[in-house]
Backbone of each chain as ProteinMPNN parsed JSONL, in Angstrom:
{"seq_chain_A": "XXXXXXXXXXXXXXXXXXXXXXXXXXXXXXXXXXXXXXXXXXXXXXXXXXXXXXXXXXXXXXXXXXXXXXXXXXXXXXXXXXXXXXXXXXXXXXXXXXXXXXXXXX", "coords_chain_A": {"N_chain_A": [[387.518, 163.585, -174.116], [384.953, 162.517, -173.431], [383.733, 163.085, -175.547], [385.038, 161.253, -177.735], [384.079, 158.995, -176.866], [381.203, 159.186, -176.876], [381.44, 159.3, -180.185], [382.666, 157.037, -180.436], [380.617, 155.156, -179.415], [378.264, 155.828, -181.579], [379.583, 155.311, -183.767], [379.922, 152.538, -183.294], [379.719, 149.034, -184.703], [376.634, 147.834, -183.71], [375.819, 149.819, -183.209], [373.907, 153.37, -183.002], [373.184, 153.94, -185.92], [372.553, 151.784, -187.042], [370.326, 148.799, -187.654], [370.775, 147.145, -185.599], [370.922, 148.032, -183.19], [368.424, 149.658, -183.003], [366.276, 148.049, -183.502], [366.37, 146.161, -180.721], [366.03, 148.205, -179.324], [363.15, 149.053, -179.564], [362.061, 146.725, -178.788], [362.088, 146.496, -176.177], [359.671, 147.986, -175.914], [357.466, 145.911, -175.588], [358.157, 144.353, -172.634], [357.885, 146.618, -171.661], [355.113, 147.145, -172.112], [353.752, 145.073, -171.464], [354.891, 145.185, -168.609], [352.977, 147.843, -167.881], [350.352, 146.551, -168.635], [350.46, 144.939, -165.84], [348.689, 146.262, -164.337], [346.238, 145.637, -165.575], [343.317, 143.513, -165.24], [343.42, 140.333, -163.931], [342.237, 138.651, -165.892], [342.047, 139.012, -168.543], [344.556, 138.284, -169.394], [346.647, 136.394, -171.404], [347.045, 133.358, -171.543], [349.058, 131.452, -173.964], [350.037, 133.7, -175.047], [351.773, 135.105, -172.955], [352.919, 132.932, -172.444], [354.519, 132.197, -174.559], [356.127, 134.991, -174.525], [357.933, 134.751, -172.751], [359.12, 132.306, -172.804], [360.771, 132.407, -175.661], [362.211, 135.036, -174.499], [364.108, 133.917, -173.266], [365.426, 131.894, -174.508], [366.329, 134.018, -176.106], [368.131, 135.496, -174.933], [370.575, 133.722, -175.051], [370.866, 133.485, -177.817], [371.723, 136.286, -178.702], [373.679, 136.5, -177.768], [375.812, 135.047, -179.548], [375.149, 136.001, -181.963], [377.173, 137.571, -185.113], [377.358, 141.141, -184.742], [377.512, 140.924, -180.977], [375.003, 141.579, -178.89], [374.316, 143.217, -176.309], [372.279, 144.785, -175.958], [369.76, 143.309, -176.33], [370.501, 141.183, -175.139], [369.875, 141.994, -172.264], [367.323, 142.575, -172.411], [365.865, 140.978, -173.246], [365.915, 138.74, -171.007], [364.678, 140.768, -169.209], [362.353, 140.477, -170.428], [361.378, 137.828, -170.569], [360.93, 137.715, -168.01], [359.034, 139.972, -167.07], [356.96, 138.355, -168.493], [356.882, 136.218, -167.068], [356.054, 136.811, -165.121], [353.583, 138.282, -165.247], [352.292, 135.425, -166.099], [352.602, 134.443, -163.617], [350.535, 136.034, -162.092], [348.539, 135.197, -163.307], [347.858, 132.373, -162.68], [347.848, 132.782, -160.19], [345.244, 134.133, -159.884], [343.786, 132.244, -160.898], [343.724, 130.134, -159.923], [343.735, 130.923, -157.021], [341.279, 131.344, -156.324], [339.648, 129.068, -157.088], [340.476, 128.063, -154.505], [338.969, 129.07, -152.812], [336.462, 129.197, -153.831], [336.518, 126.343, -152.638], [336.804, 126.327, -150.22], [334.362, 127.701, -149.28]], "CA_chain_A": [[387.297, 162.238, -173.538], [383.584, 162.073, -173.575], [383.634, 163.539, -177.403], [385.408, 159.87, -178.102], [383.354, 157.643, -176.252], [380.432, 159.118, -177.715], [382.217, 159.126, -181.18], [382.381, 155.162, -180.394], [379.153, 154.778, -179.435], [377.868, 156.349, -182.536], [379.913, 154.62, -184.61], [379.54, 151.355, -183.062], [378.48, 148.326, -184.847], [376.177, 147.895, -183.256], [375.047, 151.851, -183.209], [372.382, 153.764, -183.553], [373.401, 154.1, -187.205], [372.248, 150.589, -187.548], [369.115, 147.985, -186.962], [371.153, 146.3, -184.484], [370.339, 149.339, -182.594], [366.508, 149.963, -182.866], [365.257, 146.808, -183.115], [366.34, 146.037, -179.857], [365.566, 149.055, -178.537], [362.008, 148.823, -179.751], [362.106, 145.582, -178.203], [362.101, 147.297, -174.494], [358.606, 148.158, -175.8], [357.146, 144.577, -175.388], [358.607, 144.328, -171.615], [357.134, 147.766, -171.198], [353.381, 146.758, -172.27], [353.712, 144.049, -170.221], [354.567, 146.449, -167.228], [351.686, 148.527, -168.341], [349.562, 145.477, -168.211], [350.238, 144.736, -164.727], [347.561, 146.892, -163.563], [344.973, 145.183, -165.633], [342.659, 142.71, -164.362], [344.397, 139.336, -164.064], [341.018, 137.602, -166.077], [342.652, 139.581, -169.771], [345.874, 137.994, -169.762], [346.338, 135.277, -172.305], [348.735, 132.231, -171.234], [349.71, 131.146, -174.796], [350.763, 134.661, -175.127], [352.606, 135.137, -172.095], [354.117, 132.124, -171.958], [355.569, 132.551, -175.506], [357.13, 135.692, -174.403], [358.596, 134.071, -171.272], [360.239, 131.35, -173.916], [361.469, 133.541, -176.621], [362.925, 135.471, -173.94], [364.794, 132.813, -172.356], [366.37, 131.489, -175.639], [367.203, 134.819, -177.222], [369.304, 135.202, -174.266], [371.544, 133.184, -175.596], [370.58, 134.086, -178.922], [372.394, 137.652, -178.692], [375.351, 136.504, -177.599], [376.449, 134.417, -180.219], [375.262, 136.436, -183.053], [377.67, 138.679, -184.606], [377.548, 141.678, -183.125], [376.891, 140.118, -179.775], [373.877, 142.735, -178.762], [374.427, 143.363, -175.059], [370.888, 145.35, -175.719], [368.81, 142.308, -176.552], [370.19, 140.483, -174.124], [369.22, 142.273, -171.31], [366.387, 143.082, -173.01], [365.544, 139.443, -173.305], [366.37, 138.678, -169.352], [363.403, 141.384, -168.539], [360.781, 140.079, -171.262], [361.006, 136.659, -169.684], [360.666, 138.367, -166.589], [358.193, 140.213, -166.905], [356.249, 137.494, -168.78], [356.909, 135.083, -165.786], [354.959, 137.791, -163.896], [351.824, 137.662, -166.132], [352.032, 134.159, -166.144], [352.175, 133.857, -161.883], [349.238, 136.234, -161.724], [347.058, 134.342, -164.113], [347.807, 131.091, -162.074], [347.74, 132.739, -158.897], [343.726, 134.363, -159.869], [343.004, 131.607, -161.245], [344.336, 129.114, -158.419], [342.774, 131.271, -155.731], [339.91, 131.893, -156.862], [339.115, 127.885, -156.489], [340.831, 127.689, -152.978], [338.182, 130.634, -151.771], [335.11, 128.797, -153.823], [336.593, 125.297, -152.033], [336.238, 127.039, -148.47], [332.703, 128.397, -149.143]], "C_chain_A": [[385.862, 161.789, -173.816], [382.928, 162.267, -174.847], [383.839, 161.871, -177.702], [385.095, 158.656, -178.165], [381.974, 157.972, -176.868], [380.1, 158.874, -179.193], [382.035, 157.389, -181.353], [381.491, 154.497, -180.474], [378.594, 154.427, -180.411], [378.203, 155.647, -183.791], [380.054, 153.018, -185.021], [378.955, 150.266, -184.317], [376.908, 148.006, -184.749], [375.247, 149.142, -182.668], [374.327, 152.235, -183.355], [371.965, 154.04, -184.984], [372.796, 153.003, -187.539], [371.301, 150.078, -187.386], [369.571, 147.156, -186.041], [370.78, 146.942, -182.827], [369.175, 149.241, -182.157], [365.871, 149.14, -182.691], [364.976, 146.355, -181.779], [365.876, 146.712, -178.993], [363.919, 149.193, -178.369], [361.588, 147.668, -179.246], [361.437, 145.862, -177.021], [360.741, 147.416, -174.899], [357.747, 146.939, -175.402], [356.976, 144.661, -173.591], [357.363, 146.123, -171.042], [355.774, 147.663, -170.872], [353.268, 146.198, -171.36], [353.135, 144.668, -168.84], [353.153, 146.504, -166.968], [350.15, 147.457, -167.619], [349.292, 144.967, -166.625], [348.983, 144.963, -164.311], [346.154, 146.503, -164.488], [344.469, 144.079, -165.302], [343.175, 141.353, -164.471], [343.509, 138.189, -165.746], [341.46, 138.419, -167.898], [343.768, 139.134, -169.908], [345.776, 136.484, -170.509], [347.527, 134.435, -172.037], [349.253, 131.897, -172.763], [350.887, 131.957, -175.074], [351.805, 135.176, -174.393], [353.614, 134.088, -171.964], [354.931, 131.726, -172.874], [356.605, 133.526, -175.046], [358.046, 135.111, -173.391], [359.704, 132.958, -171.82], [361.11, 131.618, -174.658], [362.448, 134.345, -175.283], [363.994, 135.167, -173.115], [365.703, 132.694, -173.269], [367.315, 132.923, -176.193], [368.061, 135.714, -176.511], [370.564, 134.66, -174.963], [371.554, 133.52, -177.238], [371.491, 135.396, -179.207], [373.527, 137.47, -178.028], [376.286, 135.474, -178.418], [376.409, 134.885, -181.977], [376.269, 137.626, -183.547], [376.9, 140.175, -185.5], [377.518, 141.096, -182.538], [376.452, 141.484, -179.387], [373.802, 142.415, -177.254], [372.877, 143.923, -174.555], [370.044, 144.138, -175.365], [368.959, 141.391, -175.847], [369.568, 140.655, -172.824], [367.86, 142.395, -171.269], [365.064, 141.749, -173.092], [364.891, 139.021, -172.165], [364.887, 139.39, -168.838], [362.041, 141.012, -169.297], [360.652, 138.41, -170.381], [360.855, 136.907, -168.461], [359.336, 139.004, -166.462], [356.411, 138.966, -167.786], [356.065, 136.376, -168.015], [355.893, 135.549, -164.578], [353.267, 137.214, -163.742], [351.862, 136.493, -165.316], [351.527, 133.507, -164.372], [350.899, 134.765, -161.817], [347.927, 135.66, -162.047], [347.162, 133.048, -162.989], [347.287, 131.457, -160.803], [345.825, 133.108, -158.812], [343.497, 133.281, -160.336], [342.879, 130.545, -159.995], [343.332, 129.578, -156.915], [341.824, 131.153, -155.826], [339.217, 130.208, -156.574], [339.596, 126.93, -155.325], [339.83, 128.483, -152.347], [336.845, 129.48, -152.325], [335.586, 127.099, -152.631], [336.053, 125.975, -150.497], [334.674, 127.455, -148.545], [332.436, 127.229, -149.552]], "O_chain_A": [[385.653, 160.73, -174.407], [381.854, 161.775, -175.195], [382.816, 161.215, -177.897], [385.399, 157.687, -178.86], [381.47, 157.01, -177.448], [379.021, 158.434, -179.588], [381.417, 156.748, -182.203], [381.296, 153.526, -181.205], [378.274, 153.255, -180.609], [377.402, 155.405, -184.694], [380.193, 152.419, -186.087], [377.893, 150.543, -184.874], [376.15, 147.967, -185.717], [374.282, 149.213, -181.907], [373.554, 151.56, -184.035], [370.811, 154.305, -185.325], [372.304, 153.157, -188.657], [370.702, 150.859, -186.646], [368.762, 146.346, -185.589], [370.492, 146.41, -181.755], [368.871, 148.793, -181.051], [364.927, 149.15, -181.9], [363.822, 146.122, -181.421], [365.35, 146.252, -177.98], [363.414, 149.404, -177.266], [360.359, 147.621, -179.295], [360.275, 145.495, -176.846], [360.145, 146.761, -174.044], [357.103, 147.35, -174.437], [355.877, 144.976, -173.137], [356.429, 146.341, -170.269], [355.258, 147.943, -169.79], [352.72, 146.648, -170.354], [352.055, 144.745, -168.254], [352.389, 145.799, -166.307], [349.373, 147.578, -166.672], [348.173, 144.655, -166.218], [348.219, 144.067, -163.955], [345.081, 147.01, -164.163], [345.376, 143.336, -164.927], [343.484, 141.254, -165.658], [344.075, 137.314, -166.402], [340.542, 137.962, -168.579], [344.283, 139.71, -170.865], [344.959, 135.616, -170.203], [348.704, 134.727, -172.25], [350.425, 132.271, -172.705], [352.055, 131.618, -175.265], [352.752, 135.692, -174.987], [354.766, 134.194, -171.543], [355.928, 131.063, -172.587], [357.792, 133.201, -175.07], [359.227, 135.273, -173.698], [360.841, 132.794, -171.378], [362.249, 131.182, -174.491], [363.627, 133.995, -175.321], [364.653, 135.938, -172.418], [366.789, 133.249, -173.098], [368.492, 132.956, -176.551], [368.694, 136.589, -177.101], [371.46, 135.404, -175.36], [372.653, 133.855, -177.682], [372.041, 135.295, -180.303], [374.296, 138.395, -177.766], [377.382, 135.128, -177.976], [377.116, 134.483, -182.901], [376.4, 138.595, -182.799], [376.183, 140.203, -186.5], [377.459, 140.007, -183.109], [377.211, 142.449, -179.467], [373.24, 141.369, -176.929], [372.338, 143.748, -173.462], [369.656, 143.968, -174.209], [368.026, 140.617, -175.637], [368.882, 139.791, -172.279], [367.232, 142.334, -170.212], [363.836, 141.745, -173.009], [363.67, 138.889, -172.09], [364.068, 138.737, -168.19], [360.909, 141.212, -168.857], [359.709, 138.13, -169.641], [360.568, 135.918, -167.786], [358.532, 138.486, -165.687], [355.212, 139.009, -167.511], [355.151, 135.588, -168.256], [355.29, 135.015, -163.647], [352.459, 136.557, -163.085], [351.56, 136.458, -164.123], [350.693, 132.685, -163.994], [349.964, 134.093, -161.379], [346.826, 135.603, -161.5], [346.083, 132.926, -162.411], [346.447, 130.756, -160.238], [345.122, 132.562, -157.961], [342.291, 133.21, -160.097], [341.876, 130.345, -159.31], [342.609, 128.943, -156.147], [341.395, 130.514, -154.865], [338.247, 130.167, -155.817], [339.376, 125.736, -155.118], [339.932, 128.526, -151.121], [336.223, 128.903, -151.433], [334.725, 126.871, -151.781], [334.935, 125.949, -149.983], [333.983, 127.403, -147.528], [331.266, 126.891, -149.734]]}, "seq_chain_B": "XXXXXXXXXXXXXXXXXXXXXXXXXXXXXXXXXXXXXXXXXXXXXXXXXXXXXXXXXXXXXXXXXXXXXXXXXXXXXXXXXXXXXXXXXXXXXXXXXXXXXXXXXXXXXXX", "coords_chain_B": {"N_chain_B": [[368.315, 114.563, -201.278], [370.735, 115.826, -201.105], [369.678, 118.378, -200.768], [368.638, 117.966, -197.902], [371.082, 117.702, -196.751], [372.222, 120.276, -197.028], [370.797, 121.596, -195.163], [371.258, 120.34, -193.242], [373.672, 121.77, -192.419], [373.665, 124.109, -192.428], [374.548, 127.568, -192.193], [372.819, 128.501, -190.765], [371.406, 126.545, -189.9], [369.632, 123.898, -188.404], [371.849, 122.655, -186.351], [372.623, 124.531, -184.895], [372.662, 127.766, -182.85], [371.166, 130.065, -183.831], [369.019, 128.64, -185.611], [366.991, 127.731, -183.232], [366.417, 129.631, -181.935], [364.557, 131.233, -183.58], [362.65, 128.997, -183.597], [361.703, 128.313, -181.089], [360.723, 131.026, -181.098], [357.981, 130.769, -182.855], [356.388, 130.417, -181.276], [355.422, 132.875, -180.454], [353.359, 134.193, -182.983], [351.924, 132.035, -182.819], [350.734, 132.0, -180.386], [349.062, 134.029, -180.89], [347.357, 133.763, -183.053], [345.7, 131.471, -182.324], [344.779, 133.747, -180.042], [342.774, 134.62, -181.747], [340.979, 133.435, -181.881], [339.383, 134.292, -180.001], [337.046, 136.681, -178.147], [337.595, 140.137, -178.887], [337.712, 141.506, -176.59], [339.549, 140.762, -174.778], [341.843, 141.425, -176.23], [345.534, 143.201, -175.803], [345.774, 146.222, -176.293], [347.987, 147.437, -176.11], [350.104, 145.972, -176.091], [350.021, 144.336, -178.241], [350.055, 146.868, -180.48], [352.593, 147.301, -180.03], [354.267, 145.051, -180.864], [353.77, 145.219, -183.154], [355.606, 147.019, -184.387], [357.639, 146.351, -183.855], [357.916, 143.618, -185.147], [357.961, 144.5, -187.223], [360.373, 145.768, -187.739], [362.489, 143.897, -187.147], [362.173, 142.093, -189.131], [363.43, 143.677, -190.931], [366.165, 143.448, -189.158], [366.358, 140.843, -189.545], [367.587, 140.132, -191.313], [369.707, 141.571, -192.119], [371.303, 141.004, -190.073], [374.391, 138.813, -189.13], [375.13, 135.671, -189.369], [372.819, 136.046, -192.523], [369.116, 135.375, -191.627], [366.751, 134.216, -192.719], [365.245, 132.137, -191.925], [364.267, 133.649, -189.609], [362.76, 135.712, -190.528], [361.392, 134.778, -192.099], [359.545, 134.05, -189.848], [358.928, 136.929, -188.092], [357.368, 138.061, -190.407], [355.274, 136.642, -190.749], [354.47, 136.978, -187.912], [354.264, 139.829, -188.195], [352.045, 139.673, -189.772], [349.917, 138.79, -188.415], [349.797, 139.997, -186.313], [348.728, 142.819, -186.965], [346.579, 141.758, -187.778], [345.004, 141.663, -185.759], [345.255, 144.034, -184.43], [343.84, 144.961, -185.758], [341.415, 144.34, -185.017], [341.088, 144.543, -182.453], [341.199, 147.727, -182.588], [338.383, 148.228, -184.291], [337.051, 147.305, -182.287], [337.314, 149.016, -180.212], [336.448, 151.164, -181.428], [337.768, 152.732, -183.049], [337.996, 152.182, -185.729], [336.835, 153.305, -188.929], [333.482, 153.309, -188.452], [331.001, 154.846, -190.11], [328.332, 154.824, -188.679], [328.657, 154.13, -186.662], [330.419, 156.133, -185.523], [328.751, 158.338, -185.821], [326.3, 158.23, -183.948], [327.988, 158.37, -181.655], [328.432, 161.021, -181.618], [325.872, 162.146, -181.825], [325.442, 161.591, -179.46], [326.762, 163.098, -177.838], [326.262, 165.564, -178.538]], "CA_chain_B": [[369.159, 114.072, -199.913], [371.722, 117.239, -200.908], [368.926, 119.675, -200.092], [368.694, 117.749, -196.604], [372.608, 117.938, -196.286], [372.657, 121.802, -196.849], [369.887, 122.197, -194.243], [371.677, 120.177, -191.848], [374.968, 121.871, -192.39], [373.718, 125.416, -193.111], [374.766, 128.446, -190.766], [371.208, 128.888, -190.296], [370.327, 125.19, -189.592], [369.326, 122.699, -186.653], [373.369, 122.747, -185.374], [373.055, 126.601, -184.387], [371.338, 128.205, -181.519], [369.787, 130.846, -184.899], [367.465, 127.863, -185.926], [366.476, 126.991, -182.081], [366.065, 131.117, -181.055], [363.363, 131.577, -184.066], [361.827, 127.812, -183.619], [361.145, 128.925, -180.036], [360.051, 132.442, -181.305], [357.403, 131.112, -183.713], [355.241, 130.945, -180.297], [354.65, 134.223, -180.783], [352.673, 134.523, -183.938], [351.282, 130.976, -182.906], [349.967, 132.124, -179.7], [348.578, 135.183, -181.769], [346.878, 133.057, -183.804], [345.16, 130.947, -180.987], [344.141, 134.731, -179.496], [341.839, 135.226, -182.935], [339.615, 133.229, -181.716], [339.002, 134.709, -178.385], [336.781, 137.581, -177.905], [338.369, 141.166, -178.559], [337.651, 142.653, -175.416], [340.572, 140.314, -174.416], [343.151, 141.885, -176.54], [345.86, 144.175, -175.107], [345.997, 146.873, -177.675], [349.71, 148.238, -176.035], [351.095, 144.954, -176.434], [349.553, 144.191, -179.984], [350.915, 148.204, -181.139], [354.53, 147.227, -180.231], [354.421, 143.689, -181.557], [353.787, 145.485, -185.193], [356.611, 147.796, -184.917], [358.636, 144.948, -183.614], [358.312, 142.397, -186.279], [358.555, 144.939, -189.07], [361.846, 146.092, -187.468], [363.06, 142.946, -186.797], [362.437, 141.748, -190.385], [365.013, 144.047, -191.655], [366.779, 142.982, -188.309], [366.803, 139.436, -189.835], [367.629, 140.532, -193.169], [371.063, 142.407, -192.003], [371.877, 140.058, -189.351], [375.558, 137.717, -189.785], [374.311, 134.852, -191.095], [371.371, 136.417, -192.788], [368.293, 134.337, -190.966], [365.337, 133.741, -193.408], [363.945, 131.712, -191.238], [363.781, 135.027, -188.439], [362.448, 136.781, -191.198], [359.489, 134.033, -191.919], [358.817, 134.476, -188.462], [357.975, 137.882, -188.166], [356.797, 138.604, -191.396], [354.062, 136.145, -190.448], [353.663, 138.059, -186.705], [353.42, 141.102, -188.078], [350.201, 139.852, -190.287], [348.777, 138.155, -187.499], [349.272, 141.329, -184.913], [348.091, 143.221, -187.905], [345.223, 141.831, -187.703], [344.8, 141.305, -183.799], [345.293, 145.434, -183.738], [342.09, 146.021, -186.749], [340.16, 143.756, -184.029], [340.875, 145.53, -181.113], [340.749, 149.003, -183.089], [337.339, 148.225, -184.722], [336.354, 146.822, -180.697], [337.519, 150.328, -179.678], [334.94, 152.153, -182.219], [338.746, 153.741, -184.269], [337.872, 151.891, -187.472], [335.109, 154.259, -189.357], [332.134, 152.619, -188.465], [330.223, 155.839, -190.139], [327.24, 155.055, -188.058], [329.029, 154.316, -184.82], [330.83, 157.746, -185.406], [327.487, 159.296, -186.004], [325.478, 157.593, -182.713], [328.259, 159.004, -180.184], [328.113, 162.6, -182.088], [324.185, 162.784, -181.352], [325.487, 161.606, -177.821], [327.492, 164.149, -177.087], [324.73, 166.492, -178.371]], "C_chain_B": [[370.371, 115.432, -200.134], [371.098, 118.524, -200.362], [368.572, 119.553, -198.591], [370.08, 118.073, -196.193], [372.893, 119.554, -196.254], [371.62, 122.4, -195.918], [370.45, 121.954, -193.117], [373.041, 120.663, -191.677], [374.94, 123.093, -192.981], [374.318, 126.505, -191.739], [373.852, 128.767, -190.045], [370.445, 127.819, -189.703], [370.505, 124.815, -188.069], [370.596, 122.885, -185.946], [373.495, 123.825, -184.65], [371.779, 126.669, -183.713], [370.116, 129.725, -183.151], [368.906, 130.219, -185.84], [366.861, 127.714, -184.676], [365.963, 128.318, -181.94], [364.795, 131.555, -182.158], [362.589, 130.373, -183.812], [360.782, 128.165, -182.493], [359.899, 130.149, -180.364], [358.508, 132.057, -181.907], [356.317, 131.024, -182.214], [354.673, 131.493, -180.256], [353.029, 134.359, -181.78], [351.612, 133.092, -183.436], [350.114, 131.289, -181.928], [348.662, 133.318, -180.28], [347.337, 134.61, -182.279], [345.783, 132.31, -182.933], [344.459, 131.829, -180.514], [343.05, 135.123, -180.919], [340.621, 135.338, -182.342], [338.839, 133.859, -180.448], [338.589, 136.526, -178.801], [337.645, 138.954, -177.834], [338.522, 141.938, -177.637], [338.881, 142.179, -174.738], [342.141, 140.971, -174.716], [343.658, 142.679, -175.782], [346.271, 145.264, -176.211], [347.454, 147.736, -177.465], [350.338, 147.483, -176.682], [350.818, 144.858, -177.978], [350.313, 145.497, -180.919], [352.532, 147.672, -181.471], [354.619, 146.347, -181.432], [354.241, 144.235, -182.995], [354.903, 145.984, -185.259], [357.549, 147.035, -184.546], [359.284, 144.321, -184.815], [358.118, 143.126, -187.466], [360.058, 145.848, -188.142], [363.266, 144.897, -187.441], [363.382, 141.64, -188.168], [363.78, 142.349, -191.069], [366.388, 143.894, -190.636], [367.619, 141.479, -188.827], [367.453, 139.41, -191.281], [369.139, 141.008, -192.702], [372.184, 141.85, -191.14], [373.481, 138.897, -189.727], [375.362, 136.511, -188.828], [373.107, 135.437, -190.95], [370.516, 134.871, -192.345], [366.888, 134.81, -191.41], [364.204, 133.294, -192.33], [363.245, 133.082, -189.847], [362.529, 135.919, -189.856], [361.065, 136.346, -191.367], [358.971, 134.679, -191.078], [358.329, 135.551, -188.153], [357.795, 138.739, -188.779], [355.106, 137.805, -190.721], [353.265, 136.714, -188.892], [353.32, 139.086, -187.269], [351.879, 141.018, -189.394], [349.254, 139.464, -189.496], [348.502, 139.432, -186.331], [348.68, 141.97, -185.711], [346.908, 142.897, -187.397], [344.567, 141.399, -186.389], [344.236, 142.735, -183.305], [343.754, 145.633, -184.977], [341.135, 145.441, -185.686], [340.174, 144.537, -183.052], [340.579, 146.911, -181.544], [339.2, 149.001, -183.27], [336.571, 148.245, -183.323], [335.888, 147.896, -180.412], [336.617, 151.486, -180.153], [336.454, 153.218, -183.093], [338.48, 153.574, -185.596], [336.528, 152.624, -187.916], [334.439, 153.426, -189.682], [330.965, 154.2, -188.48], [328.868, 156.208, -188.743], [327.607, 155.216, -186.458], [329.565, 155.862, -184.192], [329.423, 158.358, -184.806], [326.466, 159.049, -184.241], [326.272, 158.82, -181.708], [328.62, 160.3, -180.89], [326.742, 163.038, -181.507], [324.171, 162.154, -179.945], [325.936, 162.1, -177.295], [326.676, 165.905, -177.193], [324.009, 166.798, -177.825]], "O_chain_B": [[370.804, 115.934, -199.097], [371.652, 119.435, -199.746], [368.263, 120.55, -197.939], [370.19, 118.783, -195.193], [373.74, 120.015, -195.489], [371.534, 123.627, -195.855], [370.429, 122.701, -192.139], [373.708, 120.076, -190.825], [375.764, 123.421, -193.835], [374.447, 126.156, -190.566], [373.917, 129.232, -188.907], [369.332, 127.889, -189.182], [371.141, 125.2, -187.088], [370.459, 123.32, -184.803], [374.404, 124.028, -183.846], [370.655, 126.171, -183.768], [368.926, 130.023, -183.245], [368.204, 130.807, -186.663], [365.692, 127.449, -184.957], [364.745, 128.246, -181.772], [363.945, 132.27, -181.628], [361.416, 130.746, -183.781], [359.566, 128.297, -182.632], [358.711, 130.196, -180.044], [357.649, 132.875, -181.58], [355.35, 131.782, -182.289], [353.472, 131.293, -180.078], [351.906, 134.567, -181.32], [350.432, 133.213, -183.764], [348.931, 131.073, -182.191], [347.477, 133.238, -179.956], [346.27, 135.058, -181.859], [344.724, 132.931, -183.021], [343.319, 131.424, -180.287], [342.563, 136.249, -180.815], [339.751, 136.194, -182.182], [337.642, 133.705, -180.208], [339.285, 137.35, -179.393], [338.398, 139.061, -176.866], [339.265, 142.919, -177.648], [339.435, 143.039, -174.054], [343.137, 141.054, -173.997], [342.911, 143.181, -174.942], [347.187, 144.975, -176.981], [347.959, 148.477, -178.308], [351.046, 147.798, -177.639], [351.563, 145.408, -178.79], [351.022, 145.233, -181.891], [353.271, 147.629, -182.454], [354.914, 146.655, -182.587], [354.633, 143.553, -183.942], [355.556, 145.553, -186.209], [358.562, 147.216, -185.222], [360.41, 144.355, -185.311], [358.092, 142.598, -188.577], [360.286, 146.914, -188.714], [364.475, 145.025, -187.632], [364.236, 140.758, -188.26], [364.767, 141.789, -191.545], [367.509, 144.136, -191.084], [368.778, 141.096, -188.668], [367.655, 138.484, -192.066], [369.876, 140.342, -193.429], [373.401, 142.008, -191.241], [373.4, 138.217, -190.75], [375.474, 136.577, -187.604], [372.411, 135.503, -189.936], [370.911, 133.722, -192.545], [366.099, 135.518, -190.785], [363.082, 133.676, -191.997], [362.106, 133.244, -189.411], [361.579, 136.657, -189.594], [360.012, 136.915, -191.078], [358.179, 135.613, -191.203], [357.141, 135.465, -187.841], [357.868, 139.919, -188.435], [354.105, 138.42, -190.355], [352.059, 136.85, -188.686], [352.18, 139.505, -187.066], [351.07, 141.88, -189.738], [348.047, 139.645, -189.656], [347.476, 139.731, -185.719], [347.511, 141.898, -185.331], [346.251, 143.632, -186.66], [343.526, 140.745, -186.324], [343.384, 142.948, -182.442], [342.843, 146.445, -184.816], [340.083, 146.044, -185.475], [339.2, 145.247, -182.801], [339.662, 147.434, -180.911], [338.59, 149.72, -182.478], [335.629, 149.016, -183.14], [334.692, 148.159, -180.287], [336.185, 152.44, -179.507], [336.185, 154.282, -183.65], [338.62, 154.419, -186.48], [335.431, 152.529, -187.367], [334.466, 152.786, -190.733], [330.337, 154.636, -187.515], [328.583, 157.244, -188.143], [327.2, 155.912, -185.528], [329.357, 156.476, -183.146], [329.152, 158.722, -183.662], [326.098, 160.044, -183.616], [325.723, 159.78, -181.167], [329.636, 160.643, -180.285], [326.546, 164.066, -180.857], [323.136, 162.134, -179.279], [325.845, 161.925, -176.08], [326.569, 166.87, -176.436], [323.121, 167.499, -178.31]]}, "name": "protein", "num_of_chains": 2, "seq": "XXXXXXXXXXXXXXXXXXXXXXXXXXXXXXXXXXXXXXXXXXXXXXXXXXXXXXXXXXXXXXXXXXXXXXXXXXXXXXXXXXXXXXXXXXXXXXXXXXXXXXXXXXXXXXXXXXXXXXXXXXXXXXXXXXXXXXXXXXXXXXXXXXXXXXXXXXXXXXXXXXXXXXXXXXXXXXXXXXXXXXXXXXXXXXXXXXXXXXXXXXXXXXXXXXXXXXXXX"}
């Protein structure tokens, strides 16, 4: 049973035999950095950059489900890069935003 | 006017979401591009790493793809020269690119 389904996997279109595969998977790295990034200082994050990924990741949503294969990877994959690029993007606003609600009060 | 008619009536053209999903994309390399000018201490040298092995994966991604998508392929052929050269800035920043002398300085500082 689980010989078969791995067998499928494997053989998949979409498989690890293929670039439909890796690319996507290498993809996850992007989303990852990001992560990563969290923990650096909000005053290093670049809005053009972020808020490309946050776009791209929106579209190629839909993007991966109409190409064929339809890449179930890249979509999800997608879903969390605009996600996590929506992140970025609220921390930069939010340091930047605060930061002249605190000098307004003083 | 036939080379406009096979653009607007290609599998690859304006009618299909695989001209709109790289149009979007070229952000990328654009925003890239935009980050030159900005001080390297800015770069993120994780994000910049991937982004190479990305858009040279994603080239032969666009290359194998049904309908083959040129225009994906423009796209990050041209990211991966611009992260290319985003990652020698931040490397060189970092003191990885042999800067003989810079080598040599933090040798007789660890001395």
């Amino acid at each position: 049973m689980a010989g078969s389904k791995l067998q499928s996997f494997w053989n998949h279109p979409a498989g690890p035999k293929t670039i439909f595969f890796w690319a996507p998977t290498v993809k996850w790295g992007i989303s990852i950095a990001n992560i990563v990034d969290f923990s650096e200082p909000p005053e290093r994050i670049s809005y053009p950059q972020q808020v490309a990924l946050m776009c791209t990741g929106l579209i190629y949503s839909r993007y991966s489900m109409v190409i064929t294969p339809k890449n179930w990877n890249l979509f999800g994959n997608s879903i969390f890069m605009a996600g996590t690029g929506l992140y970025q993007v609220t921390r930069k606003i939010r340091h930047d935003y605060m930061a002249e609600v605190t000098e307004a009060k003083e | 006017m036939k080379i406009l008619q096979n653009f607007w009536n290609s599998p690859i053209g304006p009618k299909t979401t695989h001209f709109w999903g790289p149009v979007v994309g070229w952000g990328i390399p654009i925003a890239a591009m935009v980050d030159t000018n900005k001080p390297p201490e800015l770069i993120s040298g994780n994000l910049t790493t991937v982004m190479c092995v990305y858009s040279a994966l994603f080239m032969r991604f666009a290359w194998m793809v049904q309908p083959r998508n040129l225009h994906l392929l423009a796209l990050h052929a041209v990211n991966e020269s611009v992260q290319l050269y985003q990652l020698s800035r931040w490397l060189k920043f970092q003191g990885f690119l042999g800067d003989k002398s810079l080598q040599q300085k933090n040798e007789e500082a660890e001395t």
